[in-house]
C-alpha positions as a Markdown table, in Angstrom:
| # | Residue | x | y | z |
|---|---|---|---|---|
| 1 | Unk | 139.3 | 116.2 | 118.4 |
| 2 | Unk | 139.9 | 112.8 | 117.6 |
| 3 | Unk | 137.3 | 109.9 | 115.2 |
| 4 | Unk | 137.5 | 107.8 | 118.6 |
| 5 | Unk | 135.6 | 111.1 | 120.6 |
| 6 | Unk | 133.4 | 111.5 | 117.6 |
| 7 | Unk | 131.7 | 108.0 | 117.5 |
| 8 | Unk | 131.8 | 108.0 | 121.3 |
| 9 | Unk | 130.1 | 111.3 | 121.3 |
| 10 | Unk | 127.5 | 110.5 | 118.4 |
| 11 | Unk | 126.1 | 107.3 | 119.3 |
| 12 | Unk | 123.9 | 107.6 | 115.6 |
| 13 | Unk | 127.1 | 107.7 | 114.2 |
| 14 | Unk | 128.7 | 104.9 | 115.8 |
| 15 | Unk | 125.3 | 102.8 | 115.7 |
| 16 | Unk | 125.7 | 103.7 | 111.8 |
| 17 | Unk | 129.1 | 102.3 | 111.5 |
| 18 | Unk | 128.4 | 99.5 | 113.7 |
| 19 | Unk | 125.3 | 98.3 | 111.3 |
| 20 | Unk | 127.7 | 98.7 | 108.1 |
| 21 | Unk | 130.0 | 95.9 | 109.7 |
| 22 | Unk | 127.4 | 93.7 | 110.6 |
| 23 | Unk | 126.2 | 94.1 | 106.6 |
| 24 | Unk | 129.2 | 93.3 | 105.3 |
| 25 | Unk | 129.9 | 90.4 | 107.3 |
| 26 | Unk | 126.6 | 89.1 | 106.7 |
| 27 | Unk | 126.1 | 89.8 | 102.7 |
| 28 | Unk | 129.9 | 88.5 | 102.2 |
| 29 | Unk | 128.5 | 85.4 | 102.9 |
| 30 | Unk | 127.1 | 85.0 | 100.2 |
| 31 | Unk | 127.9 | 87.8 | 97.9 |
| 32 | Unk | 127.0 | 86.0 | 94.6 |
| 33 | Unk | 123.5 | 86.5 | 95.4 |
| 34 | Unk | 122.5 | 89.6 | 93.5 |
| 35 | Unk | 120.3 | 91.5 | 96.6 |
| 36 | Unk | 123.6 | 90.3 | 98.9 |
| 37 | Unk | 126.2 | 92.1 | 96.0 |
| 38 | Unk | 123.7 | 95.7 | 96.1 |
| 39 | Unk | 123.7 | 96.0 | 100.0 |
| 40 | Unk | 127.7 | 94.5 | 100.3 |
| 41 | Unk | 128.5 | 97.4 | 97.5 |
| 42 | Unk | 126.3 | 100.2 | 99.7 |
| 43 | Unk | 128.0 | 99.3 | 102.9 |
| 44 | Unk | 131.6 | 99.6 | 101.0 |
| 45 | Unk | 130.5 | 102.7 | 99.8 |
| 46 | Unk | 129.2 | 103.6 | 103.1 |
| 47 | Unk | 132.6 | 102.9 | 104.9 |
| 48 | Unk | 134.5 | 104.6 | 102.7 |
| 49 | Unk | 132.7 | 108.1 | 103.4 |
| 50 | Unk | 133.2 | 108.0 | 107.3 |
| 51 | Unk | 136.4 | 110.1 | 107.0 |
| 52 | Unk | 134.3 | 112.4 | 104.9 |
| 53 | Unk | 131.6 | 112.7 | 107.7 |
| 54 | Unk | 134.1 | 113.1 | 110.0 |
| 55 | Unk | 135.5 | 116.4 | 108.5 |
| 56 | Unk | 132.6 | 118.0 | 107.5 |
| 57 | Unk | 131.5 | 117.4 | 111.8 |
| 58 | Unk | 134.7 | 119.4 | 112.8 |
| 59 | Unk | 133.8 | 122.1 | 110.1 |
| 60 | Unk | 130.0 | 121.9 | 110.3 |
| 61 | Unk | 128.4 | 119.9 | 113.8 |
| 62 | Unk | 126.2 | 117.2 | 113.6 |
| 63 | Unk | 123.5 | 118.3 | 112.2 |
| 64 | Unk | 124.9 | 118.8 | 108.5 |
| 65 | Unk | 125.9 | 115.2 | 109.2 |
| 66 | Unk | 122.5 | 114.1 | 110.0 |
| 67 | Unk | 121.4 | 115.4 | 106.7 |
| 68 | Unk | 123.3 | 113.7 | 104.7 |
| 69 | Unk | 122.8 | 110.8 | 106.2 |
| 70 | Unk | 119.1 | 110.8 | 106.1 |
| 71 | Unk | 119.9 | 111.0 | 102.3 |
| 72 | Unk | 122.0 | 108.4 | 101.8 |
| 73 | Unk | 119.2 | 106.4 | 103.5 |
| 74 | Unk | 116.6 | 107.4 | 101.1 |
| 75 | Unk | 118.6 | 106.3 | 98.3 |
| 76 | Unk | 119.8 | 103.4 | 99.7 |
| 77 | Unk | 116.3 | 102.5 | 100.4 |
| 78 | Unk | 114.9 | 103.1 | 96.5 |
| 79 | Unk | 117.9 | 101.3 | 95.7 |
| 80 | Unk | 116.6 | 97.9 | 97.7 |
| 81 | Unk | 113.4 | 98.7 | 96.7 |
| 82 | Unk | 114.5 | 98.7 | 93.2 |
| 83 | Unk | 115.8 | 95.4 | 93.4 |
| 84 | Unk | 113.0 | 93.4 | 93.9 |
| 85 | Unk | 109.5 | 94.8 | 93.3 |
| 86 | Unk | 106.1 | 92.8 | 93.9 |
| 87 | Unk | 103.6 | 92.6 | 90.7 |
| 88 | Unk | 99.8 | 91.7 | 90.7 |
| 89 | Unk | 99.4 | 90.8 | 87.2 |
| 90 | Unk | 100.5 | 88.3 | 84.6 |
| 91 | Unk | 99.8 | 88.5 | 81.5 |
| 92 | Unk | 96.3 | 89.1 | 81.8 |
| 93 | Unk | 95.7 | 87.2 | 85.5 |
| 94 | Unk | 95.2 | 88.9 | 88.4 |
| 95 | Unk | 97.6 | 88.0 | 91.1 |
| 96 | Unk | 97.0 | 87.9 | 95.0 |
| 97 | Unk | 99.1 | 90.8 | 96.7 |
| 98 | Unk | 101.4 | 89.2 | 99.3 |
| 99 | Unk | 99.7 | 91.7 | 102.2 |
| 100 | Unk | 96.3 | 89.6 | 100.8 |
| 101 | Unk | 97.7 | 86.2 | 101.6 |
| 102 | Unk | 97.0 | 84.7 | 104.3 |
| 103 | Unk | 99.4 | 81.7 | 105.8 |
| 104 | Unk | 99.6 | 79.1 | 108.5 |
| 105 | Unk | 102.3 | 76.4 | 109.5 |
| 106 | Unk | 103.3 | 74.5 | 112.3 |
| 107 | Unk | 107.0 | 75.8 | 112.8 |
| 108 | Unk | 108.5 | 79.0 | 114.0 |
| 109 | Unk | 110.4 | 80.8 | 111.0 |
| 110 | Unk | 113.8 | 78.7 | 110.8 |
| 111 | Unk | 117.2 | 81.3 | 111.1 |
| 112 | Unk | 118.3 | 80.4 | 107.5 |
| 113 | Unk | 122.7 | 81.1 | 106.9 |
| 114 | Unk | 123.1 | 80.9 | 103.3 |
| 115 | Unk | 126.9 | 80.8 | 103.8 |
| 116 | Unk | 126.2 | 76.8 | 105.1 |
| 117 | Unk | 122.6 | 76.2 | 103.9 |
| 118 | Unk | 122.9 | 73.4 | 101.8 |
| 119 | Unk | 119.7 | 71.6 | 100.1 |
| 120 | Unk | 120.3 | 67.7 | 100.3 |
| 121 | Unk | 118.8 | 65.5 | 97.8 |
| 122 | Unk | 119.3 | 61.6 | 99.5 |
| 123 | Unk | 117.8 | 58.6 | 100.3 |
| 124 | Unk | 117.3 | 55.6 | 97.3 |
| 125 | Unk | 119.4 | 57.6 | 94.8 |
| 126 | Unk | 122.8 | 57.0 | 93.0 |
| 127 | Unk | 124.4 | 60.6 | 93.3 |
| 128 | Unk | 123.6 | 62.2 | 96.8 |
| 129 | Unk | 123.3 | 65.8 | 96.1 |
| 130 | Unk | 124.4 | 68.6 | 98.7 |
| 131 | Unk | 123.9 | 72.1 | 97.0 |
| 132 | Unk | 124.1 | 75.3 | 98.2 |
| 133 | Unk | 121.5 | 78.0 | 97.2 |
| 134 | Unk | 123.3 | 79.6 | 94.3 |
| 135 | Unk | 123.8 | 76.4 | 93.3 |
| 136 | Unk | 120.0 | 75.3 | 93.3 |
| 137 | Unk | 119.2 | 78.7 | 91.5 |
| 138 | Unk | 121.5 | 78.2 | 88.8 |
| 139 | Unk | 119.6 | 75.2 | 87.2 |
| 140 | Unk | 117.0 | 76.4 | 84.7 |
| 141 | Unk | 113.9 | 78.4 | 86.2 |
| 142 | Unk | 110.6 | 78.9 | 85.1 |
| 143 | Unk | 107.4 | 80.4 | 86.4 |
| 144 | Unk | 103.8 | 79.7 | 86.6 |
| 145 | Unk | 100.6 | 80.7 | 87.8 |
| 146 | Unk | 98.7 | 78.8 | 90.6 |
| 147 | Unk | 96.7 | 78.8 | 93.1 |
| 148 | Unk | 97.4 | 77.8 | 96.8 |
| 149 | Unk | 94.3 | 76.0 | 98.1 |
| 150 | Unk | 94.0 | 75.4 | 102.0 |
| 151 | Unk | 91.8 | 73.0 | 103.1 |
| 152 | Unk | 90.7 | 75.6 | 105.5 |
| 153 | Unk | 88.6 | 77.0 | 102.6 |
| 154 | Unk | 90.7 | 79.7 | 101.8 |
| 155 | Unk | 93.1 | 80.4 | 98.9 |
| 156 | Unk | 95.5 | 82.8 | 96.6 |
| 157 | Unk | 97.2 | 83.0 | 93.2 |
| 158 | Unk | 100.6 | 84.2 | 92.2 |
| 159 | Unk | 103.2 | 83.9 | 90.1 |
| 160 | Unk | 105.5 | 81.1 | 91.6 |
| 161 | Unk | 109.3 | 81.1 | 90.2 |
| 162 | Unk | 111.6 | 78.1 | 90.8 |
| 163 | Unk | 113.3 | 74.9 | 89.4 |
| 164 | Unk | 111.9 | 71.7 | 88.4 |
| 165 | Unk | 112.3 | 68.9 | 90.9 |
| 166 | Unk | 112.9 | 66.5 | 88.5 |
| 167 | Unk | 115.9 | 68.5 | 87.3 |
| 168 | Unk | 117.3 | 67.9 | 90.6 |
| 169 | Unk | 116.6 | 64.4 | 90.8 |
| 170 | Unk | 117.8 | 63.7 | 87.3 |
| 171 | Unk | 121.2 | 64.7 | 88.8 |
| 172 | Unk | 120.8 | 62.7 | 91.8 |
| 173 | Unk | 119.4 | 60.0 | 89.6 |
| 174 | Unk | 116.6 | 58.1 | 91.9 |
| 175 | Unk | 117.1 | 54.2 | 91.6 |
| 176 | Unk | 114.4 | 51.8 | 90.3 |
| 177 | Unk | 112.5 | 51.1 | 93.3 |
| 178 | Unk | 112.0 | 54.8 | 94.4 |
| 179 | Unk | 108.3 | 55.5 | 94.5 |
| 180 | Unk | 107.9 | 58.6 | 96.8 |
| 181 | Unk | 109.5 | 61.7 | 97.1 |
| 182 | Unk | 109.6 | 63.3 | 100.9 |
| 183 | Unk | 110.5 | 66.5 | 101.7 |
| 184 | Unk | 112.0 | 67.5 | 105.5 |
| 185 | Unk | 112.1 | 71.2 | 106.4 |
| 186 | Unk | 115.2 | 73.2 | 108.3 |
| 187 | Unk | 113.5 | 73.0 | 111.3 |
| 188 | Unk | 112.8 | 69.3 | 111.0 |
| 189 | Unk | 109.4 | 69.4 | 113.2 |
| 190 | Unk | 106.9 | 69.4 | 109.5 |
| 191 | Unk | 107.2 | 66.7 | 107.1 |
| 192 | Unk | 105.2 | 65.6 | 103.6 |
| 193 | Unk | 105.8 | 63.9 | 100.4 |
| 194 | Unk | 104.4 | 63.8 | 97.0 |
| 195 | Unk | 104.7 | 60.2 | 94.4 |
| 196 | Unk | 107.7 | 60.4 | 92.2 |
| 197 | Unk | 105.5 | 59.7 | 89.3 |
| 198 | Unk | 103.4 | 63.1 | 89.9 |
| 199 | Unk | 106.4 | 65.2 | 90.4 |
| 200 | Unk | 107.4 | 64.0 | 86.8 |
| 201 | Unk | 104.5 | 63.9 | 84.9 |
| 202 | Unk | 103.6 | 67.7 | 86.5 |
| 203 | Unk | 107.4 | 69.3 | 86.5 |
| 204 | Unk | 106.2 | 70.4 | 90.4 |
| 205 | Unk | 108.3 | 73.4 | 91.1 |
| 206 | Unk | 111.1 | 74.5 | 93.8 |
| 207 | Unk | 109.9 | 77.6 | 94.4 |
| 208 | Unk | 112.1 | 80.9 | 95.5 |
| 209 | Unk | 110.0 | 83.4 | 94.2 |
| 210 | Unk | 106.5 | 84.2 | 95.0 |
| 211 | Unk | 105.3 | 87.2 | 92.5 |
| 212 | Unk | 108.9 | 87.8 | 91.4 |
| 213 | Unk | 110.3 | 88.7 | 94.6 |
| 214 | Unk | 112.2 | 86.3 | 97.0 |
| 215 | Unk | 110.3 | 84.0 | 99.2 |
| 216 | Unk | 110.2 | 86.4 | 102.5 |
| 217 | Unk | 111.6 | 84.3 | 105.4 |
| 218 | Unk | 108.3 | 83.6 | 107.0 |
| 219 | Unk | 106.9 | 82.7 | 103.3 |
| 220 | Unk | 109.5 | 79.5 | 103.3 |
| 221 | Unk | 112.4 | 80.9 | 102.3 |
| 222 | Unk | 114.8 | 79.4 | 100.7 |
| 223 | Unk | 112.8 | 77.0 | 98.6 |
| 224 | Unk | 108.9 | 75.6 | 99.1 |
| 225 | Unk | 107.3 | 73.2 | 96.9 |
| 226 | Unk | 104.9 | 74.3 | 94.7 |
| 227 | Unk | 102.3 | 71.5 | 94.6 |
| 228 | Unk | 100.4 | 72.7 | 92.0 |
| 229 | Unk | 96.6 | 71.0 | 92.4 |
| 230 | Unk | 97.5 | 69.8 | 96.0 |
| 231 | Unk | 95.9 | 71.3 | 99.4 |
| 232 | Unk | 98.3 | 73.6 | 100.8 |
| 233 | Unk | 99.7 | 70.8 | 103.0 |
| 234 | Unk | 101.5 | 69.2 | 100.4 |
| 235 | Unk | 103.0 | 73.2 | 99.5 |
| 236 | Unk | 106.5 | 72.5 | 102.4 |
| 237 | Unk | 108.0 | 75.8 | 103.3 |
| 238 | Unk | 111.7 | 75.5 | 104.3 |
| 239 | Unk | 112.9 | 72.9 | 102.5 |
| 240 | Unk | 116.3 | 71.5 | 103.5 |
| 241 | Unk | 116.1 | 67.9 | 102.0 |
| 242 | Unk | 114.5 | 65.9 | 99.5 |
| 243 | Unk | 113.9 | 62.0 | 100.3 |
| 244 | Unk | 113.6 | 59.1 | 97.8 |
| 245 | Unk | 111.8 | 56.3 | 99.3 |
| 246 | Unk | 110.4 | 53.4 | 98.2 |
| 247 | Unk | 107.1 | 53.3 | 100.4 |
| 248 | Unk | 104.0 | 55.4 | 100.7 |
| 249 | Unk | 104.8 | 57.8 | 103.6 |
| 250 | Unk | 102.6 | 59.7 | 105.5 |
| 251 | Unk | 103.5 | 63.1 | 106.3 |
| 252 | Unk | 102.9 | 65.3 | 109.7 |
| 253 | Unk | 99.0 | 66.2 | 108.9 |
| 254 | Unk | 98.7 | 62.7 | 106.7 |
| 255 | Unk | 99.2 | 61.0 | 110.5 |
| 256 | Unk | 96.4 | 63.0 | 111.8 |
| 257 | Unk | 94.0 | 61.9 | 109.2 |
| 258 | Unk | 94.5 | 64.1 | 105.9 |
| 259 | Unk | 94.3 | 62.3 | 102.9 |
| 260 | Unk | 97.6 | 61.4 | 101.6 |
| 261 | Unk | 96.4 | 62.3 | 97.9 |
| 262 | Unk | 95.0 | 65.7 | 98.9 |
| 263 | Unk | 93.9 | 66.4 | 95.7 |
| 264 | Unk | 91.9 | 69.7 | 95.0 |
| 265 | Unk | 88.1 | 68.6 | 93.5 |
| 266 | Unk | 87.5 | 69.4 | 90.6 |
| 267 | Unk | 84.7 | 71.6 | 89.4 |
C-alpha cells in the first residue's frame, strides 16, 4: 500500500495535509509576526509526522490515526489560545468584553495580505512613508483606556494598544502648512480626519490591539485610530494611509451633516 492510496483513501487525512500547506504558505508571509511564527512552527511540525501516521495506519487502521490527531488538535488549539488571551480588567477598570461590543461601519471587512500591506503616510510631508506592519509595530507602543462613544448612544471601554501618530509623522515630517490629518481605509469607500494640532497635543493612538489581543479582522484590523474623546466616527477601522493636508476636510459622515469636531460633551 502506497502514501498516494492512503490520502486518496482518507480524505480527513488528505484534507489535513492539504490545510497544513495552505498554513505555511500563508504564515510565511509574514513569519516575523509572533501568532504567524506559532502556527508556521505547528504546521512544520505537523508535516514532519505524516510519515509517522502513515505507519502506524498500515499497523493500526484509521482509527488510532484519528486519535491522535484529535490530540494534536487540542494542543494545537490551547497553544493559539495561549497566544493571545482577552482581559476585562486594568488595573482596577473594568473593561467591556469584546462579545459586549457592539460595532457598525459602512464597508464590508477588507481581505488584508500582510505580505504587501503597506501603511502609507503622504500628502504635504517631506519623507513619504510606506511601512509594512512589522514595521509600524516596531515603533514604541503604549496602551490606554478609553471609551468608544457612538453617536448612536451607545458605548464601551477597553484597553487600546498602538503607536503614537505623531511618531509616525515625525518620521514623515509634515511641512509647515499642514493643518489636517486624513485617514483613507483599504477599502477606500470610508474616509475622516482629525486636526494635526489635536493628534499632537493628545498622542492619538494607532491602535492594533483592543484588550491585548489583535484587532479581529472585522474590529479594523490592521490599525484603527483611537480618537480618544471623539464620536466613534472619527475611530477609522482599516487604515491604509495617512493624509497631510492643508485644509479642513470633511470626511464620509462629515458630508452628511456630522459635526466635523465631533467632540464628546462633557459632563
Amino acid at each position: 500500500m502506497t502514501a498516494n492510496f492512503f490520502l486518496r483513501s482518507n480524505p480527513s487525512a488528505l484534507f489535513g495535509l492539504l490545510t497544513v500547506s495552505i498554513i505555511k504558505e500563508e504564515s510565511g508571509k509574514s513569519e516575523k509576526n509572533s501568532i504567524f511564527k506559532s502556527i508556521f512552527s505547528m504546521a512544520l511540525l505537523f508535516e514532519s509526522i505524516a510519515p509517522i501516521l502513515y505507519n502506524i495506519f498500515l499497523r493500526e487502521g484509521m482509527n488510532k490515526i484519528l486519535i491522535l490527531l484529535s490530540g494534536i488538535q487540542i494542543i494545537f488549539s490551547i497553544g493559539f489560545v495561549q497566544q493571545e488571551k482577552e482581559i476585562t480588567e486594568y488595573k482596577g477598570q473594568k473593561l467591556t468584553p469584546l462579545r459586549e461590543q457592539k460595532t457598525t461601519h459602512i464597508e464590508i471587512p477588507p481581505k488584508v495580505d500582510l505580505a504587501t500591506y503597506r501603511l502609507k503616510v503622504t500628502g504635504l510631508v517631506e519623507n513619504p512613508l510606506e511601512l509594512s506592519y512589522d514595521e509600524v509595530l516596531s515603533f514604541s507602543q503604549e496602551s490606554r483606556v478609553i471609551t468608544m462613544n457612538c453617536v448612536e448612544g451607545w458605548r464601551y471601554t477597553a484597553l487600546w494598544t498602538g503607536v503614537r501618530i505623531v511618531d509616525l509623522l515625525e518620521k514623515a515630517r509634515p511641512k509647515a502648512e499642514a493643518k489636517t490629518v486624513i485617514f483613507h481605509t483599504i477599502g477606500k469607500e470610508y474616509i475622516s480626519s482629525l486636526p494635526l494640532e489635536f493628534i499632537k497635543q493628545r498622542k492619538i493612538l494607532l491602535a492594533c490591539k483592543i484588550n491585548i489581543i489583535t484587532l479581529p479582522l472585522q474590529r479594523g484590523f490592521p490599525f484603527m485610530v483611537a480618537a480618544e474623546d471623539k464620536y466613534g466616527y472619527k475611530w477609522v477601522q482599516w487604515v491604509e494611509r495617512i493624509e497631510l493636508y492643508d485644509k479642513d476636510f470633511k470626511g464620509y459622515w462629515e458630508e452628511r451633516g456630522y459635526s466635523d469636531k465631533a467632540d464628546i460633551p462633557r459632563k
